[in-house]
C-alpha positions in Angstrom: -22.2 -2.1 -16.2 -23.5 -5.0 -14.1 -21.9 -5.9 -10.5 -22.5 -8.9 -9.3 -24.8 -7.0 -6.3 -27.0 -6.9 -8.8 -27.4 -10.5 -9.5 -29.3 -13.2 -7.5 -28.9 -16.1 -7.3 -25.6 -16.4 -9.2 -25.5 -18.4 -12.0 -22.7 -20.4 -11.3 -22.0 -23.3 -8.5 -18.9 -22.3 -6.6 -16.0 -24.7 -7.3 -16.2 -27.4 -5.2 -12.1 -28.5 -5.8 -10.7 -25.5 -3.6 -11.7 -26.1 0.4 -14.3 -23.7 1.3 -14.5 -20.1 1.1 -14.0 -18.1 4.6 -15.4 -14.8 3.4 -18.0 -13.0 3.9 -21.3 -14.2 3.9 -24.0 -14.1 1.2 -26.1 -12.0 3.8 -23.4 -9.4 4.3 -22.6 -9.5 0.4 -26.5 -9.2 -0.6 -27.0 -6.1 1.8 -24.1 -4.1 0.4 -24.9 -0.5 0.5 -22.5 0.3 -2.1 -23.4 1.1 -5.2 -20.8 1.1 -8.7 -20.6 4.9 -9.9 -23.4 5.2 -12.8 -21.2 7.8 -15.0 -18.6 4.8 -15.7 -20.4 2.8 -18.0 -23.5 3.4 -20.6 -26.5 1.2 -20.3 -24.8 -0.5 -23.3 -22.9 -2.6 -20.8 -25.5 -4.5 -19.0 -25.9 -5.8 -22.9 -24.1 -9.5 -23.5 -20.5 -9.0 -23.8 -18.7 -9.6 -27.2 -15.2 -9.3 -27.8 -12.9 -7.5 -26.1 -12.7 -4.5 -24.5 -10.6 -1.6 -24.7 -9.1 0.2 -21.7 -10.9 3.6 -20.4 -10.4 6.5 -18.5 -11.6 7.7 -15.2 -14.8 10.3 -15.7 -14.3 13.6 -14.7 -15.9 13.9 -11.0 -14.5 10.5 -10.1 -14.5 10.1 -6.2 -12.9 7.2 -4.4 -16.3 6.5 -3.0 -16.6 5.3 -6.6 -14.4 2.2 -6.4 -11.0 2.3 -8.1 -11.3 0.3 -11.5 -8.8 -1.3 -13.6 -8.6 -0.2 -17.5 -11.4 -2.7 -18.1 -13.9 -2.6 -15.5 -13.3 -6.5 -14.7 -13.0 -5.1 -11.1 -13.5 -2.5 -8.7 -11.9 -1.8 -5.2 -13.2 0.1 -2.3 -10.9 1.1 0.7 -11.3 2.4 4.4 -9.6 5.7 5.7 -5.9 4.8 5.4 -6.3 2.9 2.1 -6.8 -0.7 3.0 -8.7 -2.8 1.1 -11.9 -3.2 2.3 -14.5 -4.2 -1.2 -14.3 -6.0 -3.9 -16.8 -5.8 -6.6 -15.8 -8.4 -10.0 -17.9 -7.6 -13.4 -20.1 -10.4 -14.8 -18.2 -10.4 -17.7 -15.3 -10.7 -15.9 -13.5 -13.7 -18.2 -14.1 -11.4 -21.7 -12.7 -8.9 -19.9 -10.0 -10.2 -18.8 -9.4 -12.7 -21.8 -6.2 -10.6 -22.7 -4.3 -9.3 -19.9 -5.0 -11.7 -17.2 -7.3 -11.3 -13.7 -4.1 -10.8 -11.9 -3.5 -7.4 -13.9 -7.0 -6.6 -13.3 -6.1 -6.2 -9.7 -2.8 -5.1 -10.0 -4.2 -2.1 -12.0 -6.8 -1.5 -9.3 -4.5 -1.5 -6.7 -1.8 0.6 -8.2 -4.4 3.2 -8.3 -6.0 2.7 -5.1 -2.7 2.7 -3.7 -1.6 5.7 -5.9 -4.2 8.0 -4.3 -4.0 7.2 -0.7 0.1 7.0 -0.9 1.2 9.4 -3.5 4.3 10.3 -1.8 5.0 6.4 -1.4 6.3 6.2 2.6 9.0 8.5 3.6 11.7 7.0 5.9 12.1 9.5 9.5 15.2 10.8 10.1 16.7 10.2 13.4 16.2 12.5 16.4 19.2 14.0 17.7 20.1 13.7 21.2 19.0 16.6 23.5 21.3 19.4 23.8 23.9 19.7 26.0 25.4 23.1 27.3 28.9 23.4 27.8 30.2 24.1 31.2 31.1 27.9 31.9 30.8 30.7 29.6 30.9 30.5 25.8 34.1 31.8 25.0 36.9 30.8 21.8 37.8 27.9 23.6 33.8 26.6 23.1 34.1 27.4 19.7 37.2 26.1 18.7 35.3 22.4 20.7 32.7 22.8 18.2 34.6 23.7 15.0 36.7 20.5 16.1 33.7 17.9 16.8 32.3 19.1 13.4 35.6 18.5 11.2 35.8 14.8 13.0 31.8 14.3 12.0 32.7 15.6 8.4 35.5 13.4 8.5 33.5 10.4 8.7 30.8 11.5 6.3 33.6 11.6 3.5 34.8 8.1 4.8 31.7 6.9 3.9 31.4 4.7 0.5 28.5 5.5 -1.9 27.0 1.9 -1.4 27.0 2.7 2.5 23.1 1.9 3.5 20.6 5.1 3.7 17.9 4.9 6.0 15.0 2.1 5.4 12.0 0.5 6.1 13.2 -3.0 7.2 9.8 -5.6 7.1 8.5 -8.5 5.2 5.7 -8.3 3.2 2.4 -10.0 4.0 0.3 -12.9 2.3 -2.5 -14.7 2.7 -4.6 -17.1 0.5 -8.0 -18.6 0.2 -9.0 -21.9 -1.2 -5.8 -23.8 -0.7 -4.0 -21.3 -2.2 -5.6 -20.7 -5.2 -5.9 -17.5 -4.7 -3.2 -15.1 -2.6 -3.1 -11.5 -2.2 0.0 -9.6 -0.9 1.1 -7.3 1.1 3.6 -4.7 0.9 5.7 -4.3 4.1 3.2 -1.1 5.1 0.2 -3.8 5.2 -1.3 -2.2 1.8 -2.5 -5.1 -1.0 -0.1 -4.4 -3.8 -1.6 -8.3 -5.5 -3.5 -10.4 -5.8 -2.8 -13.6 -8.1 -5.1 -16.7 -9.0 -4.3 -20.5 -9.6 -5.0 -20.6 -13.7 -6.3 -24.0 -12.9 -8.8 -22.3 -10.5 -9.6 -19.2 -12.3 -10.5 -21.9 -15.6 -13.3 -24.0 -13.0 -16.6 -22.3 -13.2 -15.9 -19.7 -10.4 -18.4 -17.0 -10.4 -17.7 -13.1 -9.8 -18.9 -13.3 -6.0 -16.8 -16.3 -5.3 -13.7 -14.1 -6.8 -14.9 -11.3 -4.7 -15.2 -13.5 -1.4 -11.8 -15.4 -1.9 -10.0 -12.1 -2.5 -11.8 -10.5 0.7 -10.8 -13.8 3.0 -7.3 -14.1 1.6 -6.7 -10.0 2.5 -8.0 -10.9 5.5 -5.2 -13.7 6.3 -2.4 -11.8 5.2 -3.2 -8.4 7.3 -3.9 -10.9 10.3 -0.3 -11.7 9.3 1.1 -8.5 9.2 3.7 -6.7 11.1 4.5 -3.4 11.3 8.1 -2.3 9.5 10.8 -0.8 11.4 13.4 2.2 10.9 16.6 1.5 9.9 18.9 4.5 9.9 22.0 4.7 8.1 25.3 5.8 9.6 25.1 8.9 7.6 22.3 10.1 8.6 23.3 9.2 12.7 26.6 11.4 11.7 24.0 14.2 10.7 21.8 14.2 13.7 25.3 14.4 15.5 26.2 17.5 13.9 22.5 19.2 14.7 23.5 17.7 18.6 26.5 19.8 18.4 25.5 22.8 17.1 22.2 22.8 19.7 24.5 22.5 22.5 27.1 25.2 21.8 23.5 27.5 20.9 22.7 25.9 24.4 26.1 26.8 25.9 25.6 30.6 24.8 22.6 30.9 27.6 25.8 30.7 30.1 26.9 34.1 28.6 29.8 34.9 26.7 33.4 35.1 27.7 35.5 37.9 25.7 
């Protein structure tokens, strides 16, 4: 398979229409170190394309230092540590390629796997703290527990009040975008700050755009929208307050036993 690393000059004039590109510059994309995984394609590929292709597998001994590919190999992704988007590598024979599904889905594919392996447990929401213990006065005695057995009934109380559309804990943000070339092309993100799309203008894509200008655009546009992103904040539902009430309860009256125990 051929990356377009592996190309220069292009063979293409960038489209003029759009504003110009932000990205990175041909000096930084001609010094890439990175290099496309060897065991995903036969020689066959750097062949002219003809006709369509068919969706493939990762190979065995896949590593993410490999790129993440969509079904086709019209693109590959590269991320840093925590699974942000970092490269972007488009196939010369990108528009075959693509010709069916689309360059959107291209990247959607990639990114649902990138985003599948850094984040397979998706983003579990915390559970509140519960305020810190507080011992009783005096000795534990009947009278403690019969305080505890009574705070607890009123908590269960309100935990059977609750309706089954009540709200659970969330993430509450607003997801991220940014665009490049007027917004021809826009990548978003989720409300973590990961790239969950990136979509083109067809108008755009059908000008005679090359596979580094796709690969710059995408790069600036990521660029705007995490330079647009803010962190998402806990929400916490009143069930699960009522629930760190109870485990405040129950710590205290353990708490109140230090005090010794009145018979």
């Amino acid at each position: 398979m051929k990356w377009i690393d592996d190309f220069d000059p292009d063979e293409f004039m960038p489209a003029p229409d759009y504003g110009p590109s932000t990205g990175e510059s041909r000096d930084e994309e001609e010094n890439d170190e990175f290099l496309a995984a060897p065991d995903y394609a036969d020689h066959s590929e750097d062949e002219p394309f003809v006709g369509y292709s068919e969706p493939e597998e990762l190979d065995e001994g896949w590593r993410p230092e490999q790129g993440f590919p969509d079904e086709f190999r019209a693109v590959r992704l590269w991320a840093d540590g925590e699974g942000h988007l970092s490269r972007v590598r488009v196939s010369l024979n990108w528009r075959e390629k693509t010709a069916k599904t689309g360059l959107d889905r291209a990247f959607l594919f990639a990114l649902a796997e990138m985003n599948a392996y850094f984040h397979p447990g998706g983003f579990p929401v915390p559970y509140p703290e519960p305020e810190p213990a507080v011992p009783h006065e005096g000795r534990f005695g009947w009278h403690s527990l019969e305080r505890v057995n009574r705070e607890l009934a009123e908590i269960d109380a309100q935990i059977a009040a609750l309706g089954p559309d009540e709200p659970r804990t969330r993430w509450v943000g607003v997801a991220a975008q940014g665009d490049e070339h007027k917004g021809a092309v826009k990548v978003t993100l989720n409300v973590h700050g990961f790239a969950v799309a990136v979509n083109f203008d067809p108008q755009w894509v059908e000008l005679p755009v090359t596979s580094r200008d796709i690969a710059r655009a995408v790069t600036a546009a990521h660029r705007r929208a995490r330079s647009k992103f803010s962190p998402p904040k806990v929400e916490f539902g009143r069930r699960e307050l009522l629930l760190a009430r109870k485990r405040h309860v129950v710590a205290s009256m353990m708490a109140t036993l230090s005090h010794g125990i009145e018979l």
